[in-house]
LUMFI-832897 format. One record per residue (C-alpha): residue number from 0; x, y, z. Coordinates in steps of 0.1 Angstrom, whole numbers, m for minus. Layout:
N
node nr NUM&u X&v Y&w Z $
...
//
This chain:
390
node nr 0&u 738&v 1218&w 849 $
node nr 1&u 771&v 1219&w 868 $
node nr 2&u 792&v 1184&w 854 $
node nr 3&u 806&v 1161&w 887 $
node nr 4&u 841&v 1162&w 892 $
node nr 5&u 850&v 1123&w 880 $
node nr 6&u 871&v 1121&w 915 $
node nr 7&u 840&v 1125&w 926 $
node nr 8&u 816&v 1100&w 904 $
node nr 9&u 845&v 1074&w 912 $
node nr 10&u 848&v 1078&w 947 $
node nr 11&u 809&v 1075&w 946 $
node nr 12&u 810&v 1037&w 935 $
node nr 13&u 840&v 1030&w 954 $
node nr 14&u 830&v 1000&w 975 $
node nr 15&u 863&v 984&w 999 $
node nr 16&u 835&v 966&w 1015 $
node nr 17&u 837&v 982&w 1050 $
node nr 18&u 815&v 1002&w 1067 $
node nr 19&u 816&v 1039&w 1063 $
node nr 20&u 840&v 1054&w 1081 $
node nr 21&u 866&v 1026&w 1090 $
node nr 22&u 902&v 1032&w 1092 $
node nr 23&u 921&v 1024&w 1060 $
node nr 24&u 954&v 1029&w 1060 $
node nr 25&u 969&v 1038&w 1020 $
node nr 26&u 1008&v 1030&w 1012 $
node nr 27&u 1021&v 1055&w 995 $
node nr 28&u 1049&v 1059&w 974 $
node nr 29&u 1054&v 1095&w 959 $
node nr 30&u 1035&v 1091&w 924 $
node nr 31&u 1003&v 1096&w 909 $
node nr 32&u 988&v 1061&w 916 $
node nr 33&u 990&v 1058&w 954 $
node nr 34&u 980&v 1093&w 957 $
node nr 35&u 945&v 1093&w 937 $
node nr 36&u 944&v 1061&w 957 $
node nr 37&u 943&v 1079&w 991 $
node nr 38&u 919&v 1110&w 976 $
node nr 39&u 894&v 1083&w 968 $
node nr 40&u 896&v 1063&w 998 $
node nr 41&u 895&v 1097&w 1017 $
node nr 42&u 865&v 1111&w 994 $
node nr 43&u 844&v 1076&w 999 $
node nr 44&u 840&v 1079&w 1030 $
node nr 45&u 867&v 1060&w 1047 $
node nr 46&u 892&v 1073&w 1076 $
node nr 47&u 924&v 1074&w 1050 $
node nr 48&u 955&v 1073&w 1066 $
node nr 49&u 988&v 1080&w 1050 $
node nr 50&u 1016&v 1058&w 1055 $
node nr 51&u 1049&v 1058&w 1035 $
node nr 52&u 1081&v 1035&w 1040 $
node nr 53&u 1115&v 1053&w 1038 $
node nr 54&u 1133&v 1022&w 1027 $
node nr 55&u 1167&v 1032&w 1013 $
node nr 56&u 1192&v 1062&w 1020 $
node nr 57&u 1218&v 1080&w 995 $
node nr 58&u 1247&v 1061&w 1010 $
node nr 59&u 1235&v 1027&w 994 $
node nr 60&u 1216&v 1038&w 967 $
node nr 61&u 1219&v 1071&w 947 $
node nr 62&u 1186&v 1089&w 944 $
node nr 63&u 1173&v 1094&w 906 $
node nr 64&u 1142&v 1108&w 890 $
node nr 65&u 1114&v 1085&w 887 $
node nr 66&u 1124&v 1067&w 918 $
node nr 67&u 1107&v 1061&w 950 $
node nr 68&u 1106&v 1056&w 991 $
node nr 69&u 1139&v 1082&w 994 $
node nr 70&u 1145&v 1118&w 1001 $
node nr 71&u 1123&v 1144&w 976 $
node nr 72&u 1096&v 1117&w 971 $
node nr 73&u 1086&v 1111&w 1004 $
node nr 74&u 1084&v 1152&w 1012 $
node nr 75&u 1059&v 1149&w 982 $
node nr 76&u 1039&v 1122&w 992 $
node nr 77&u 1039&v 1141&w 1025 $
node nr 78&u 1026&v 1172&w 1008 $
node nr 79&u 1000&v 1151&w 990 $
node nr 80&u 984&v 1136&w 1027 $
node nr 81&u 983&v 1177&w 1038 $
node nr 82&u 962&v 1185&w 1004 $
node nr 83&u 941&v 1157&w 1009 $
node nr 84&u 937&v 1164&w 1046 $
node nr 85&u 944&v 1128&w 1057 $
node nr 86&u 971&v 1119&w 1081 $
node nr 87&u 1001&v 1109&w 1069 $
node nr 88&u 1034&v 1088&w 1087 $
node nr 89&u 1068&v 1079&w 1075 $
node nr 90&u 1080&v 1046&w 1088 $
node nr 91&u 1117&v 1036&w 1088 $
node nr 92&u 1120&v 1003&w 1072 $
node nr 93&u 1158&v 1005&w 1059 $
node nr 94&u 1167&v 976&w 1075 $
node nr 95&u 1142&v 954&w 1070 $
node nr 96&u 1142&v 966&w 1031 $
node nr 97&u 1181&v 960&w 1032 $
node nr 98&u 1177&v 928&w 1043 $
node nr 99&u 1150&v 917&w 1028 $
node nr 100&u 1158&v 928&w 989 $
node nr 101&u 1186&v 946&w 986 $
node nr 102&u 1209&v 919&w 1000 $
node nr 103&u 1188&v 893&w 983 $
node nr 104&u 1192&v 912&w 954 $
node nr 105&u 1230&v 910&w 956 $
node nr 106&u 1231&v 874&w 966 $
node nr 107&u 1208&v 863&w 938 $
node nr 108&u 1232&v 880&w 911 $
node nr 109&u 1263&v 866&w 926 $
node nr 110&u 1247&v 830&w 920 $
node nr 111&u 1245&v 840&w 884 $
node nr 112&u 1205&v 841&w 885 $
node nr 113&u 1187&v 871&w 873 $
node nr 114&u 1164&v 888&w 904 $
node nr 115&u 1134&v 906&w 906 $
node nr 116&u 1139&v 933&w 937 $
node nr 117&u 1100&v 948&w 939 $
node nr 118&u 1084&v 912&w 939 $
node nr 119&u 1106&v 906&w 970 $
node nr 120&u 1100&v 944&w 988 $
node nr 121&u 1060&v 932&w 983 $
node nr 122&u 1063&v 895&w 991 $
node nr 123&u 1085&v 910&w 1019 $
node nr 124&u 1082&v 942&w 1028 $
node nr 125&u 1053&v 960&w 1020 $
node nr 126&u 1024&v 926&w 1020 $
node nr 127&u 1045&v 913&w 1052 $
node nr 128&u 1061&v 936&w 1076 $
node nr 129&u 1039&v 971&w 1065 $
node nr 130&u 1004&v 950&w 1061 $
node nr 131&u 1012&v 939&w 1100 $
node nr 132&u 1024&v 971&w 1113 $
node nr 133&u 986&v 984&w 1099 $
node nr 134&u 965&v 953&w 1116 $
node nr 135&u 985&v 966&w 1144 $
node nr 136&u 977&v 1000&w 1143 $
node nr 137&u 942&v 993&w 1145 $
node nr 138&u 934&v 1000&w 1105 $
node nr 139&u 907&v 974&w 1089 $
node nr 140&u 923&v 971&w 1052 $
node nr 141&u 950&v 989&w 1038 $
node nr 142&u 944&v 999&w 1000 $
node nr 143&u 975&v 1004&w 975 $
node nr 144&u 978&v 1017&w 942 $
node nr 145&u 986&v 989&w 922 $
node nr 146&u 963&v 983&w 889 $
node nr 147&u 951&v 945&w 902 $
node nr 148&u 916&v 935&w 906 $
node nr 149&u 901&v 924&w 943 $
node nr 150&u 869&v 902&w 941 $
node nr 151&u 849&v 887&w 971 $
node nr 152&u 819&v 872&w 955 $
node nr 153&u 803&v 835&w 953 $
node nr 154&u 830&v 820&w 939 $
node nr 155&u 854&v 834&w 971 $
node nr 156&u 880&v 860&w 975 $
node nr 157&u 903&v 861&w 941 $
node nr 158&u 930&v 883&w 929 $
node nr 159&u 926&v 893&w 888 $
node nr 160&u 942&v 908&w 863 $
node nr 161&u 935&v 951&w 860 $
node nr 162&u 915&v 963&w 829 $
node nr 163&u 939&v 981&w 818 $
node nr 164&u 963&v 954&w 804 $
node nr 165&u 990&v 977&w 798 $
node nr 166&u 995&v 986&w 834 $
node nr 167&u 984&v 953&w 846 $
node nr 168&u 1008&v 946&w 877 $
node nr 169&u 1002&v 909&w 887 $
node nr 170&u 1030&v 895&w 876 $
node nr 171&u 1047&v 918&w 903 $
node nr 172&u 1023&v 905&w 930 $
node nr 173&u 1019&v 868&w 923 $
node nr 174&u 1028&v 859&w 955 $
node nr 175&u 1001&v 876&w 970 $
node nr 176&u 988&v 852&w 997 $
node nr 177&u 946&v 848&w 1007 $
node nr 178&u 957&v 864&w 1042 $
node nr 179&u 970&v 892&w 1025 $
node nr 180&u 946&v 892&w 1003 $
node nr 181&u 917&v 894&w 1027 $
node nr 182&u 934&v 925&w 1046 $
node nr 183&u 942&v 945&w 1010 $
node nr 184&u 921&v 965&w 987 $
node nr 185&u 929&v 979&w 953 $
node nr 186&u 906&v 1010&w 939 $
node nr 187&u 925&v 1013&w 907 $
node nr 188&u 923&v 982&w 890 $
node nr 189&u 892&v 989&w 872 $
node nr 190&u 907&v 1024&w 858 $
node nr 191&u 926&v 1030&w 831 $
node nr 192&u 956&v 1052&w 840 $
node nr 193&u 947&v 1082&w 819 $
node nr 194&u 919&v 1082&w 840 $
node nr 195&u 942&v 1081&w 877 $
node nr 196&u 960&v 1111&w 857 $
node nr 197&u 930&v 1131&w 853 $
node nr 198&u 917&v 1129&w 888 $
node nr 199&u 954&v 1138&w 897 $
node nr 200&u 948&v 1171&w 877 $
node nr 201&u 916&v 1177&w 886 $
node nr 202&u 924&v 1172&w 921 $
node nr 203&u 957&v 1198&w 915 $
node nr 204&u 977&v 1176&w 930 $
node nr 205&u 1012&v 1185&w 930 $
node nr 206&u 1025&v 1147&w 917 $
node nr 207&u 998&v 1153&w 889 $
node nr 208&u 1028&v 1150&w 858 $
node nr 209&u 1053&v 1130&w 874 $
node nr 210&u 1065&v 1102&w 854 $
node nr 211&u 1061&v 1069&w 863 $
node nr 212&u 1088&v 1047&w 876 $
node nr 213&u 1104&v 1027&w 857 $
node nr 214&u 1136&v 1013&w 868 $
node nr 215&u 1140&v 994&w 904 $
node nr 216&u 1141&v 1021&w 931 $
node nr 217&u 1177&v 1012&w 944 $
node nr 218&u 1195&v 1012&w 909 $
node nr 219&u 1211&v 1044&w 900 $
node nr 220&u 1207&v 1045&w 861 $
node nr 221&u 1201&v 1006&w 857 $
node nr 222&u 1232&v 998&w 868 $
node nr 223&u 1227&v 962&w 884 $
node nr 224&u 1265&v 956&w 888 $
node nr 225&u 1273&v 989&w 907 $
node nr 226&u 1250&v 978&w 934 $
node nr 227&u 1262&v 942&w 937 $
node nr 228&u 1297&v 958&w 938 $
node nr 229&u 1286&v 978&w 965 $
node nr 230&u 1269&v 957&w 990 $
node nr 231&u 1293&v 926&w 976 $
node nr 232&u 1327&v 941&w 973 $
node nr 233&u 1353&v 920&w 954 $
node nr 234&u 1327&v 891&w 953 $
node nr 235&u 1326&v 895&w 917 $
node nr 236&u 1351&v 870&w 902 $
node nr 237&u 1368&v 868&w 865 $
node nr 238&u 1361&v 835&w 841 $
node nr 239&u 1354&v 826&w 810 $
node nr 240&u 1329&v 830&w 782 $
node nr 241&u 1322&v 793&w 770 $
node nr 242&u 1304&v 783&w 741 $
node nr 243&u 1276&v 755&w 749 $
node nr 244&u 1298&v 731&w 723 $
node nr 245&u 1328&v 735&w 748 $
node nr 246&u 1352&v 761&w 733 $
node nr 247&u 1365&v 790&w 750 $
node nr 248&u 1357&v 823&w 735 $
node nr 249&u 1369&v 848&w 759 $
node nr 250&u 1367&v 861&w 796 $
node nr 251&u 1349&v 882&w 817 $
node nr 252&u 1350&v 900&w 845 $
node nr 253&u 1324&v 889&w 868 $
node nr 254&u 1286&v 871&w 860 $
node nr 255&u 1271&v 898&w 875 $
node nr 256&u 1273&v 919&w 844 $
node nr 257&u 1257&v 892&w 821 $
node nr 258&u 1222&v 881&w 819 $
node nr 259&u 1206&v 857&w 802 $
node nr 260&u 1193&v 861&w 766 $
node nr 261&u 1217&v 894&w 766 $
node nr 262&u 1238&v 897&w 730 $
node nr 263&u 1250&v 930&w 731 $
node nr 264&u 1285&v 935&w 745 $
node nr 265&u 1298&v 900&w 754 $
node nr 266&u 1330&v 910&w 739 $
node nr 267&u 1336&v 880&w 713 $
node nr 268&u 1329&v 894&w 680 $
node nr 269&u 1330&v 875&w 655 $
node nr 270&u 1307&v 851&w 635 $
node nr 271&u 1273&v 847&w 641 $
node nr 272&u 1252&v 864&w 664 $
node nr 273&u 1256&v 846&w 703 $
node nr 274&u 1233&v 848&w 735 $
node nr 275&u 1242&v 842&w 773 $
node nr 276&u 1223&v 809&w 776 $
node nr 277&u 1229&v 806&w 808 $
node nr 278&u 1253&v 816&w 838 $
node nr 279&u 1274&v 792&w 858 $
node nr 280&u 1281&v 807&w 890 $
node nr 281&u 1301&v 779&w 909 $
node nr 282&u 1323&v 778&w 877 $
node nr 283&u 1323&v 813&w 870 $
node nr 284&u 1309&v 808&w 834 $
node nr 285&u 1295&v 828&w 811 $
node nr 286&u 1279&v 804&w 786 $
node nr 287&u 1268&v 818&w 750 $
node nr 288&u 1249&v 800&w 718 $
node nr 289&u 1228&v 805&w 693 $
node nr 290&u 1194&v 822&w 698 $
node nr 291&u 1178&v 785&w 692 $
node nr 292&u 1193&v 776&w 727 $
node nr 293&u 1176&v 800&w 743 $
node nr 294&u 1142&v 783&w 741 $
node nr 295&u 1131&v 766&w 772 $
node nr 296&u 1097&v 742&w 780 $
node nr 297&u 1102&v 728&w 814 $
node nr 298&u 1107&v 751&w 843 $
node nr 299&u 1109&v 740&w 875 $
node nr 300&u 1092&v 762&w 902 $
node nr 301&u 1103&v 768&w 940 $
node nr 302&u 1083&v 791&w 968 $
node nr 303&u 1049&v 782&w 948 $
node nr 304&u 1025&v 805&w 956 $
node nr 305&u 993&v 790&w 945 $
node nr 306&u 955&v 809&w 945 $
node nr 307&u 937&v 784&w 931 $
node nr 308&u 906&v 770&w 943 $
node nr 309&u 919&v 732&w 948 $
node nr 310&u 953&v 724&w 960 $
node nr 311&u 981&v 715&w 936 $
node nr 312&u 987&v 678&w 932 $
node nr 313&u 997&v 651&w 913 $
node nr 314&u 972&v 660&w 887 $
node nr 315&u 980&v 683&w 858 $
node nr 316&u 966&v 718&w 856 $
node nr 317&u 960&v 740&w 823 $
node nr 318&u 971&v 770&w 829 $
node nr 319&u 982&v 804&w 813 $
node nr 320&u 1018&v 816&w 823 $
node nr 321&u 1037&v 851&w 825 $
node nr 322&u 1077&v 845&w 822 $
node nr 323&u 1083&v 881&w 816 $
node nr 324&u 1064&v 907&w 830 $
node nr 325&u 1058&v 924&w 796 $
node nr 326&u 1052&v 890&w 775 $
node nr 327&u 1013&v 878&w 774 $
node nr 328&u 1005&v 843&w 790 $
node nr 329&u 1007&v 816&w 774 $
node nr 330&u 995&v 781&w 776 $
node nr 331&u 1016&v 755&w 801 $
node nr 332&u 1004&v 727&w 821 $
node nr 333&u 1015&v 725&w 863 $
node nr 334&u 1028&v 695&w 872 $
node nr 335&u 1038&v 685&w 903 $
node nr 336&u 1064&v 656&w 899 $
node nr 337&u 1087&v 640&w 928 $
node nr 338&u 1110&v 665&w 921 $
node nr 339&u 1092&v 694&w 926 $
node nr 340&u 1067&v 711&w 909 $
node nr 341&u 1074&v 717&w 869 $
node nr 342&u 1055&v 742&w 844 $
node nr 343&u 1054&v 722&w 806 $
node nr 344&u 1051&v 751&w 784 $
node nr 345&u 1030&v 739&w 750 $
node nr 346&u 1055&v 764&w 728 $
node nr 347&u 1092&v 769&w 739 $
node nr 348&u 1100&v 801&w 753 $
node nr 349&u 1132&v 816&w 748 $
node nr 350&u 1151&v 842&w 776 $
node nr 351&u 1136&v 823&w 809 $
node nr 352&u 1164&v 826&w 836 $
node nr 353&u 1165&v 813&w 871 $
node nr 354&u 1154&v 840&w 896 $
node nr 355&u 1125&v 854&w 877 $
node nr 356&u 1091&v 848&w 883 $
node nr 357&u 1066&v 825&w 865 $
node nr 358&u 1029&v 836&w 869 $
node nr 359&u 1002&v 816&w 869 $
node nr 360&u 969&v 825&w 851 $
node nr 361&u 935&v 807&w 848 $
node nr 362&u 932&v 789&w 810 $
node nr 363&u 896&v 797&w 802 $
node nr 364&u 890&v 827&w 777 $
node nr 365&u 878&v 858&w 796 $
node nr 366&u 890&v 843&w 828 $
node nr 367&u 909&v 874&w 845 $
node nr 368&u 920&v 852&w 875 $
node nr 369&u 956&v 851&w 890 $
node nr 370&u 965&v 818&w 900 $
node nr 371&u 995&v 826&w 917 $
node nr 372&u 1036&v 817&w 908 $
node nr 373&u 1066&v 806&w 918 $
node nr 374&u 1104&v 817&w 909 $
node nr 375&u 1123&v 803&w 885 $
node nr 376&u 1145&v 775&w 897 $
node nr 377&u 1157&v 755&w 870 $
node nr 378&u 1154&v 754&w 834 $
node nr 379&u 1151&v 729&w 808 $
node nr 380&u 1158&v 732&w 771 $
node nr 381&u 1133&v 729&w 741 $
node nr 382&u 1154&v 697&w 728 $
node nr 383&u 1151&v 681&w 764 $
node nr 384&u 1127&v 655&w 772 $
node nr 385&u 1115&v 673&w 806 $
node nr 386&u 1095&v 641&w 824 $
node nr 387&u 1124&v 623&w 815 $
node nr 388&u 1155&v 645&w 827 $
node nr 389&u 1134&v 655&w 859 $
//
């Protein structure tokens, strides 16, 4: 008995719940994910459309391998569409994208906070301005490769965690909204990504090997500060590196080159080991301590995104929260105080910086629901009474 490709057995349980045969229009990057993505929306029965964002060009950012939406990648995920037999369109969002993250990027470093650019291009770009362009163009949902769970059952339309855990991406799209959410489908989130690579072989696809990417798109060899430099020349000003009792250790040459929780090359030797705490933009500041000053419980949240099935309000919510993308949730309480709203955490966390994200997770065991997020606005330490100095 002749053994059925698993393409195949997948795309045979793949449910977007539409009818057979309506439009849905796949974003595709150049990797492996998006592109088993479009061979299984194509092979289910659905009219699979194509449709990659060129979104930077080598005059801002230098092209590297692993990258993505530039030059090489897009003639592969081209190439891909024509194996598949699906159409396939390349939309010029370099403006938008340079507005909407790049310069964001820049801005957000300059105030001495530390910024997450592919939150932004899908909050943004590619949930905003693509998911429109697609309504527009007549498609009835527009599926991605990210590994995040869709449901639509009794209990209503939620976003969830993938089952692979280790390439779980909803800390990247926490600020997902129900609109959005209603419009989008994702076919890989109950796959493990061994799996995704497998079809891609099986399928011979010619992005079958290539490596994942790891780094932000724009960033040639991780190096934040060369971008800000670029899109903010000579907006990066000298100061000094401060020690949270007061002294004056040393000076820098711009904030932009710190972040916080960073050790390694402050320039101070000497002494015990010393962390960036925290950056002080409007003073140009670069304050270091101990590790033990790193640890934060109160966080203050701004642009809350929130998926939960009751509004936020003056009553306080268990939840599980996500302060680095590669860190597990942990146990906090929301509260929404006249200030704004706050996330307690029940154990100090050390490392959480202004500009990142905090994720919100349902408390129950077993619960794989994402509850939304917020970014990072303020930060209180572990020794502060955070009802008190809010």
């Amino acid at each position: 008995m002749t053994k059925t490709p698993i393409t195949d057995r997948i795309a045979a349980n793949l449910d977007l719940g539409l009818p057979k045969g309506a439009r849905v229009d796949v974003a595709k990057s150049c990797g492996v994910d998006s592109s088993v993505t479009a061979a299984l929306v194509a092979r289910a029965g659905y009219d699979a459309v194509g449709i990659t964002l060129q979104l930077y060009d080598h005059g801002v950012a230098i092209q590297k391998k692993g990258a993505c939406c530039a030059g090489q990648d897009i003639h592969d995920a081209r190439r891909v569409s024509e194996d598949l037999g699906i159409p396939h369109y390349v939309l010029d969002y370099e403006d938008r994208f340079g507005e909407a993250v790049m310069e964001d990027f820049a801005d957000t470093y300059l105030a001495g906070a530390t910024p997450i650019p592919c939150v932004r291009c899908n909050q943004r770009v590619k949930f905003k301005d693509l998911l429109q362009t697609s309504r527009d163009l007549g498609a009835e949902a527009m599926a991605t490769g990210h590994y995040i769970r869709r449901t639509d059952d009794r209990e209503g339309l939620a976003l969830r965690r993938a089952a692979d855990a280790g390439k779980d991406q909803s800390y990247f799209l926490f600020a997902t909204t129900p609109e959005q959410l209603s419009f989008l489908r994702f076919p890989l989130g109950d796959l493990p990504k061994e799996v995704t690579r497998q079809m891609a072989t099986e399928l011979g696809l010619v992005v079958a090997d290539k490596p994942d990417s790891q780094d932000i798109c724009f960033v040639p060899e991780g190096k934040y500060s060369s971008v800000v430099e670029r899109l903010r020349p000579g907006a990066s000003v000298p100061g000094e590196i401060v020690h949270v009792d007061g002294t004056v250790l040393g000076r820098h040459q711009g904030v932009i080159h710190y972040t916080v929780g960073q050790r390694r090359g402050l320039g101070i030797g000497g002494g015990d080991p010393l962390f960036v705490v925290r950056l002080d933009a409007d003073r140009h500041q670069v304050v270091v301590g101990p590790r033990e000053a790193l640890m934060v419980q109160d966080i203050r949240i701004d642009e809350v995104n929130w998926l939960g099935a009751e509004p936020l309000s003056s009553t306080p919510v268990k939840v599980g929260v996500k302060v680095r993308s590669t860190r597990p949730p942990v146990p906090a309480t929301i509260e929404v105080r006249n200030t704004g709203t706050w996330v307690v955490l029940d154990d100090p966390q050390e490392g959480v910086a202004p500009g990142q994200a905090c994720v919100f997770y349902a408390a129950g065991e077993g619960d794989t629901r994402v509850l939304g997020g917020g970014w990072v606005k303020q930060t209180l330490a572990a020794s502060v009474n955070g009802q008190d100095a809010a």
